[in-house]
N, C-alpha and C positions, 0 to 999 in steps of 0.2 A: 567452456565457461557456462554455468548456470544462468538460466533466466530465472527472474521473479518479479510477480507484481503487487504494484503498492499502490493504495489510496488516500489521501487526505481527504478524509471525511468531511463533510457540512461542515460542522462542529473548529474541526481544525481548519479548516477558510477563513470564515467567521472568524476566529482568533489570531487571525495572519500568523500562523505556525506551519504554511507550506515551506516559506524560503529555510526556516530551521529543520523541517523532513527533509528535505534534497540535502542539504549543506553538510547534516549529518552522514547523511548515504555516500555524498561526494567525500567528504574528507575521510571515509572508511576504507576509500578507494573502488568504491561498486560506481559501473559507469552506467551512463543513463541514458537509454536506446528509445525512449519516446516518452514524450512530457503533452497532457493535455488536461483543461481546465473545462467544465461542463457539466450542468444539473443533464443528472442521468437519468433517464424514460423511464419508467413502471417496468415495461417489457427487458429493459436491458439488468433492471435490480431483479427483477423475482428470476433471469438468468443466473445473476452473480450468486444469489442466496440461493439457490435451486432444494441445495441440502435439508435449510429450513421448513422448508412450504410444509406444513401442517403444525408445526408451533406454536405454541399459546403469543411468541414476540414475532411470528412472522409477521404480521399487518404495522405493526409501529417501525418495525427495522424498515419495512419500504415505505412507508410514510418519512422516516428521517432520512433514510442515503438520497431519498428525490427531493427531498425538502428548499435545497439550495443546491449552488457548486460543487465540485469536490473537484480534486485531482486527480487521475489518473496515469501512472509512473510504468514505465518496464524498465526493470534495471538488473544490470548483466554482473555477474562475478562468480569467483571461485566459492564454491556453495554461498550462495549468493540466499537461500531461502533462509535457510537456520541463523545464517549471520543479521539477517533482517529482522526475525523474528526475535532474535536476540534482543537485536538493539530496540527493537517495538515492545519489550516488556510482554509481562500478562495481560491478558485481554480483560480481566478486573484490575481497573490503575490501583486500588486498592494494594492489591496484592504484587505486581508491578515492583523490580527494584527500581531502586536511586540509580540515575543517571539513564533508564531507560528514556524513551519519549511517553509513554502512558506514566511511567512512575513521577516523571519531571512537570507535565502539565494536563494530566488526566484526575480526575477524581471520582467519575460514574463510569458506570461498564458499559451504560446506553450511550456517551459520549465519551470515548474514548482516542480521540484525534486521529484514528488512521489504522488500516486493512492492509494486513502482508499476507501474503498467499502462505499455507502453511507444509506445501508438498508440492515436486517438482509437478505431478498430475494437476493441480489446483494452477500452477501458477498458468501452466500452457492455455488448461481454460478458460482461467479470468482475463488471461491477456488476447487470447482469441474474442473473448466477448466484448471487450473493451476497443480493441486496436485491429485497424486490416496490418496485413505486410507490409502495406508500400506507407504503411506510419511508422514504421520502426528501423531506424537508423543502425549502421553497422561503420564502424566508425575505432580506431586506432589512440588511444589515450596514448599521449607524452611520456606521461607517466608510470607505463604499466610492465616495464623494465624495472622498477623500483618498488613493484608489487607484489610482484611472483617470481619466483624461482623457477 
């Protein structure tokens, strides 16, 4: 099974739209190997955005992921990355279909309610940046006889 990580952004806190990321993610059937809530250090964002650093939007994107709270998710499933990505829309809510979470309650691309790792490479290191080992649960869903073949 695929790992991937997810974030609820400041933006999606502030909106109480965590319990609607997870709830989506759960009823997709991707299971959830570690759940944490926490305004994130300067040192652990210019990590996550690493790609960025020389940007004209590097300085305001760590200005807003430190800004407040956010969530931080690792959740497991069969291509667990693309299906999240999926369901996270485009990163312009704009452009964003219906029924994504960006198309459903996004309207700016600078606040776009939430970060899905976009490659299995990506997810391993935002979730190493974010999470040790002994935070990530391994754990047998009820359910997962009625998920996969």
């Amino acid at each position: 099974m695929q790992l991937s990580y997810v974030m609820v952004k400041p933006d999606g806190v502030q909106r109480n739209l965590v319990g609607e990321v997870i709830s989506r993610m759960e009823k997709r059937g991707l299971k959830i190997l570690a759940l944490k809530m926490y305004t994130i250090p300067e040192e652990t964002a210019r990590a996550h955005y690493a790609e960025h650093e020389g940007k004209p939007f590097f300085q305001s994107l760590l200005d807003f992921i430190t800004s407040g709270p956010s969530v931080s998710i690792v959740v497991q499933g069969k291509n667990a990355v693309s299906v999240i990505r999926t369901m996270v829309g485009a990163t312009n809510p704009s452009e964003a279909a219906a029924g994504t979470i960006r198309g459903e309650f996004g309207l700016d691309t600078g606040r776009n309610i939430v970060h899905a790792s976009d490659s299995t490479e990506s997810a391993n290191r935002e979730i190493s940046i974010h999470f040790s080992e002994s935070e990530i649960s391994q754990y047998l869903r009820i359910d997962e006889q009625w998920l996969y073949e």
